[in-house]
VOSEKE-392213 format. One record per residue: residue number from 1; residue in three letters; x, y, z of N, C-alpha, C, O, CB in turn. Coordinates in Angstrom, 3 decimals, padded with zeros to 6 digits. Atoms other than C-alpha are relative to their C-alpha. Last residue first. Glycine has a CB too. Layout:
REM VOSEKE-392213
+------+------+----------+----------+----------+----------+----------+----------+----------+----------+----------+----------+----------+----------+----------+----------+----------+
: resi : resn :      n.x :      n.y :      n.z :     ca.x :     ca.y :     ca.z :      c.x :      c.y :      c.z :      o.x :      o.y :      o.z :     cb.x :     cb.y :     cb.z :
+------+------+----------+----------+----------+----------+----------+----------+----------+----------+----------+----------+----------+----------+----------+----------+----------+
:  NUM :  ALA :        X :        Y :        Z :        X :        Y :        Z :        X :        Y :        Z :        X :        Y :        Z :        X :        Y :        Z :
...
+------+------+----------+----------+----------+----------+----------+----------+----------+----------+----------+----------+----------+----------+----------+----------+----------+
//
This chain:
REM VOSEKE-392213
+------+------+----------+----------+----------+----------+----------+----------+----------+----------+----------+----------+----------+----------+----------+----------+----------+
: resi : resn :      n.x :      n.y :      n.z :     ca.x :     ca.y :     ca.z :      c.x :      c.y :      c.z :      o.x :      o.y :      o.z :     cb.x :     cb.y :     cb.z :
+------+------+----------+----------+----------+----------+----------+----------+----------+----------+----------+----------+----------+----------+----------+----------+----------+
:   50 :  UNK :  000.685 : -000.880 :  001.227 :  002.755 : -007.648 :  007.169 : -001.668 : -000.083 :  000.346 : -002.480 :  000.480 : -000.389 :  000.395 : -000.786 : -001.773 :
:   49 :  UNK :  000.894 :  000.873 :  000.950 :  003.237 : -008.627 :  010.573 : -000.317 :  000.898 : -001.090 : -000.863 :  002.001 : -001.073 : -001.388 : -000.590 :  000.678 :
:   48 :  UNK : -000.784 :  001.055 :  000.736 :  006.943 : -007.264 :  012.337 : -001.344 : -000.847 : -000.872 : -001.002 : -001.800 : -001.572 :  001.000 : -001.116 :  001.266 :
:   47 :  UNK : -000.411 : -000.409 :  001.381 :  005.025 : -004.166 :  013.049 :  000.653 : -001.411 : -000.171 :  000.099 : -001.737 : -001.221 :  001.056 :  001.479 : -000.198 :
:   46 :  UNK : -001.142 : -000.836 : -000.440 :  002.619 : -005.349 :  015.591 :  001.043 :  000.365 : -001.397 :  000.663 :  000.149 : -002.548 :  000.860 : -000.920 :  001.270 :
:   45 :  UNK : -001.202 :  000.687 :  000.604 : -001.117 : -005.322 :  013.913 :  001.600 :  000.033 :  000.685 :  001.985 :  001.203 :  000.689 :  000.081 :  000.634 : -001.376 :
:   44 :  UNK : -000.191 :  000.681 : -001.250 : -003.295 : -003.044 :  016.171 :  000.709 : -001.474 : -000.428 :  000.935 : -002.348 :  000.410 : -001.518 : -000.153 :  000.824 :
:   43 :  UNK : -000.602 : -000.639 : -000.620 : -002.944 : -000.362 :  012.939 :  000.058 : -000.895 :  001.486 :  000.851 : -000.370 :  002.268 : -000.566 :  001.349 : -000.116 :
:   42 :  UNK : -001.588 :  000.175 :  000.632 : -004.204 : -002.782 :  010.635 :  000.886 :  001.010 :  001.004 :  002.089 :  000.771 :  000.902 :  000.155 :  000.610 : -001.928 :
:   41 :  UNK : -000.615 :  001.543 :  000.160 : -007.504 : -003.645 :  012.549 :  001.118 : -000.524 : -000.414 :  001.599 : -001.648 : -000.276 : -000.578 : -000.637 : -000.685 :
:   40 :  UNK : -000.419 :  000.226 : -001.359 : -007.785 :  000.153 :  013.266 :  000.159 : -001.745 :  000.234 :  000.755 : -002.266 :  001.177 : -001.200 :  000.746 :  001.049 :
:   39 :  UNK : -001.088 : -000.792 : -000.546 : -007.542 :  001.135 :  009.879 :  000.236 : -000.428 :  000.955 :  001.434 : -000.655 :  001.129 : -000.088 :  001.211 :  000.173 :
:   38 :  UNK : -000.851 :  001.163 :  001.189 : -010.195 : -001.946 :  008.504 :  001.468 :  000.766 :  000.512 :  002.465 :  000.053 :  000.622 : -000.495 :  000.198 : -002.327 :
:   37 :  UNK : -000.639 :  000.939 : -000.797 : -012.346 : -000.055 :  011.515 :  001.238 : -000.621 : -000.683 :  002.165 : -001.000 :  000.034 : -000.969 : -001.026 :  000.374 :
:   36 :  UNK : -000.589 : -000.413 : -001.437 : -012.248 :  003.563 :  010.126 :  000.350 : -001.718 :  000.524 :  001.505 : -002.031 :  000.811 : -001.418 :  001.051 :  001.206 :
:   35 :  UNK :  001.098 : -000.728 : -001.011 : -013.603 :  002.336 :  006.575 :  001.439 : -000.022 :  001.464 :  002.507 : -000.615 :  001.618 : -002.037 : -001.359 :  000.380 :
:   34 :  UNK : -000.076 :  000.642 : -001.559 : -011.128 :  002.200 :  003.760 : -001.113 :  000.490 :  001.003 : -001.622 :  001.610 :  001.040 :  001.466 :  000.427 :  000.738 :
:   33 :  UNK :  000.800 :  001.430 : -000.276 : -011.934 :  003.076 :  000.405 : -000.018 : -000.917 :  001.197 : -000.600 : -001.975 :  001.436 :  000.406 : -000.870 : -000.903 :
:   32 :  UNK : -000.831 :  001.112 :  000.479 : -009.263 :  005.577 : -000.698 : -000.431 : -001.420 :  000.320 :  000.173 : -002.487 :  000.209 :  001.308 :  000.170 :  000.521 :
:   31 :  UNK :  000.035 : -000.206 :  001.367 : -011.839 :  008.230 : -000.581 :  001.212 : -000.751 : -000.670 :  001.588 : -000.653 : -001.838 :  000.005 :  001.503 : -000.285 :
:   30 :  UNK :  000.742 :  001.025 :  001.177 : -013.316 :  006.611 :  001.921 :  000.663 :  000.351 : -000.682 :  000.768 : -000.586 : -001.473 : -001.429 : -000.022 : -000.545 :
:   29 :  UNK :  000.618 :  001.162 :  000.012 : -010.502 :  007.162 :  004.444 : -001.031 : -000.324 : -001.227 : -000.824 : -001.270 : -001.987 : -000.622 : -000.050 :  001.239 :
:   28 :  UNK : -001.611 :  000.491 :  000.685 : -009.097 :  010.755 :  003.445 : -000.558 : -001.706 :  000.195 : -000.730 : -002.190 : -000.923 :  001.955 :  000.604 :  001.266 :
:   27 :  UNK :  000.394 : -000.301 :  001.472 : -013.304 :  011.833 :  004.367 :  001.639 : -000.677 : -000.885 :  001.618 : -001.148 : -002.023 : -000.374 :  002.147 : -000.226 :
:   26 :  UNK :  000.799 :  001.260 :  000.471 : -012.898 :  009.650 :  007.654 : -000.300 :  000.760 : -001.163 : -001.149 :  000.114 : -001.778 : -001.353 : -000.668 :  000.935 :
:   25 :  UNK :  001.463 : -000.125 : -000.591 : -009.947 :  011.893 :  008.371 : -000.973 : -001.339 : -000.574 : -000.591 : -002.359 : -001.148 : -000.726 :  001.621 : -000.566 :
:   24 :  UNK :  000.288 : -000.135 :  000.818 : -006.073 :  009.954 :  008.673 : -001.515 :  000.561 :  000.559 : -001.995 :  000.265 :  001.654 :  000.344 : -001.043 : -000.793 :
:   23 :  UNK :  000.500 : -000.969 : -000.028 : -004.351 :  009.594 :  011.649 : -000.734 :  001.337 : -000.930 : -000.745 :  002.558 : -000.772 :  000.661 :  000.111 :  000.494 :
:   22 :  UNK :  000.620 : -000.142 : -001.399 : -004.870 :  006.027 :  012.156 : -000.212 :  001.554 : -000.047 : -001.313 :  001.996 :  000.284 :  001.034 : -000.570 :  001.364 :
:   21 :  UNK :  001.410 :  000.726 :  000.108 : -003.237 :  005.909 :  008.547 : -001.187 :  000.718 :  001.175 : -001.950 :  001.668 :  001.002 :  000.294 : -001.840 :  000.396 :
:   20 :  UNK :  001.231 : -001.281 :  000.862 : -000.901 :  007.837 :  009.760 : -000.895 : -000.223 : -000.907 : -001.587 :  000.651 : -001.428 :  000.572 :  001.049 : -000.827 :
:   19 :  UNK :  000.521 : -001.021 : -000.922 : -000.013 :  005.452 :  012.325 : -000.208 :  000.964 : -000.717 : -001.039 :  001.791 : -000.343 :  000.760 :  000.388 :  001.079 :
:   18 :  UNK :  001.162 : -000.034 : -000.692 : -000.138 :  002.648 :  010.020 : -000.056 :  001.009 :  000.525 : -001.107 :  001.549 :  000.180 : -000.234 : -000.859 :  000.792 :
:   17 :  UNK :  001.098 : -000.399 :  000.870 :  002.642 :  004.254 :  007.566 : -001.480 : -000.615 :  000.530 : -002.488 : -000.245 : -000.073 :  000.365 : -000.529 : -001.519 :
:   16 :  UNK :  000.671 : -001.387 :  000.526 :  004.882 :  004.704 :  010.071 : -001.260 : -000.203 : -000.538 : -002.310 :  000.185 : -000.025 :  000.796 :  000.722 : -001.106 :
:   15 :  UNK :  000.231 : -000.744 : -000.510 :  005.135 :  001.008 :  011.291 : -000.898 :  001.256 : -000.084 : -002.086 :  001.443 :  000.179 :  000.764 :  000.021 :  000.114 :
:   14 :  UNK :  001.624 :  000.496 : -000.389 :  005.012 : -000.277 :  008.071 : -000.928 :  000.522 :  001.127 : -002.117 :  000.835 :  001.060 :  000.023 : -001.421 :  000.374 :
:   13 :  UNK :  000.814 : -000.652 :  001.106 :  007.662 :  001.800 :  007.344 : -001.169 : -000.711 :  000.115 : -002.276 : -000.204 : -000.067 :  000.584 : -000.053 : -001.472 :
:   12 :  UNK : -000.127 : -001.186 : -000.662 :  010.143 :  000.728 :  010.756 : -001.647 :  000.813 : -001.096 : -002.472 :  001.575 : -000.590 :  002.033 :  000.787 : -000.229 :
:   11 :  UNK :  000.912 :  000.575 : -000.451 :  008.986 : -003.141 :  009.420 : -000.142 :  002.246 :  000.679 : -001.174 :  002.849 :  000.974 :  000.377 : -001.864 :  001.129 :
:   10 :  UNK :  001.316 :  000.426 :  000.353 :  010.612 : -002.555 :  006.360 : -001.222 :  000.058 :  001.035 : -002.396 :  000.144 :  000.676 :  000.158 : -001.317 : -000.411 :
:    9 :  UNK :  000.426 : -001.104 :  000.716 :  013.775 : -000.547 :  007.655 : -001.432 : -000.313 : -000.464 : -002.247 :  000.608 : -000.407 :  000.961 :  000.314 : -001.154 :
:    8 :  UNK :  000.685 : -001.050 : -001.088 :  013.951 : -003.416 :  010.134 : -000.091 :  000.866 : -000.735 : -001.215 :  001.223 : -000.382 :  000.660 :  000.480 :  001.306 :
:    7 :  UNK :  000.988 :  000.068 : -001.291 :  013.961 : -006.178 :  007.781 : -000.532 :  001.315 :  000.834 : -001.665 :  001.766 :  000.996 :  000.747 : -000.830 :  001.060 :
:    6 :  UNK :  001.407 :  000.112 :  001.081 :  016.411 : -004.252 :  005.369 : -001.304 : -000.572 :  000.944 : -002.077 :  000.243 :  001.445 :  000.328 : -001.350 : -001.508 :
:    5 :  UNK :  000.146 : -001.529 :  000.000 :  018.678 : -004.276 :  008.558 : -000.786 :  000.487 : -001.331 : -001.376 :  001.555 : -001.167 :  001.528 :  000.718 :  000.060 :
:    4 :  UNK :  000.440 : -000.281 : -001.658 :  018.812 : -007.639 :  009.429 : -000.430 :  001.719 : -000.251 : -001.189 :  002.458 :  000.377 :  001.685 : -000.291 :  001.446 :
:    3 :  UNK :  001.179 :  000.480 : -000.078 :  019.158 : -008.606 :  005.277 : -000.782 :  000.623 :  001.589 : -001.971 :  000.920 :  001.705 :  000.226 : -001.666 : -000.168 :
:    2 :  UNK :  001.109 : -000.948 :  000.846 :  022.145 : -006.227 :  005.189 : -001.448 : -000.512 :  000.155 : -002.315 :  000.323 :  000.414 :  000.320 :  000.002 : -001.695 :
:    1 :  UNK :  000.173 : -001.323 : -000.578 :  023.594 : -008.040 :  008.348 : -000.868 :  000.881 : -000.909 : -001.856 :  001.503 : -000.517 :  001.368 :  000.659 :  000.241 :
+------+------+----------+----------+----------+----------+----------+----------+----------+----------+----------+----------+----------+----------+----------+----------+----------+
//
């Protein structure tokens, strides 16, 4: 059960943290080196894939 539920807290944060990615500007993008597509290639990921 802890493992089932570590899983989903992991995948719930992966989640999140693509979609604000996605809603990141393209100046917050380079300046951590990402281009717009590399965002949208990780954000059409489902959450259970790292």
């Amino acid at each position: 059960m802890k493992a089932a539920l570590s899983w989903l807290l992991d995948a719930y944060e992966r989640w999140r943290d693509r979609r604000l990615l996605e809603e990141m500007t393209e100046r917050d993008l380079r300046d951590m080196g990402l281009t717009r597509q590399q965002v949208r290639r990780e954000a059409e990921k489902p959450f259970w894939r790292v």
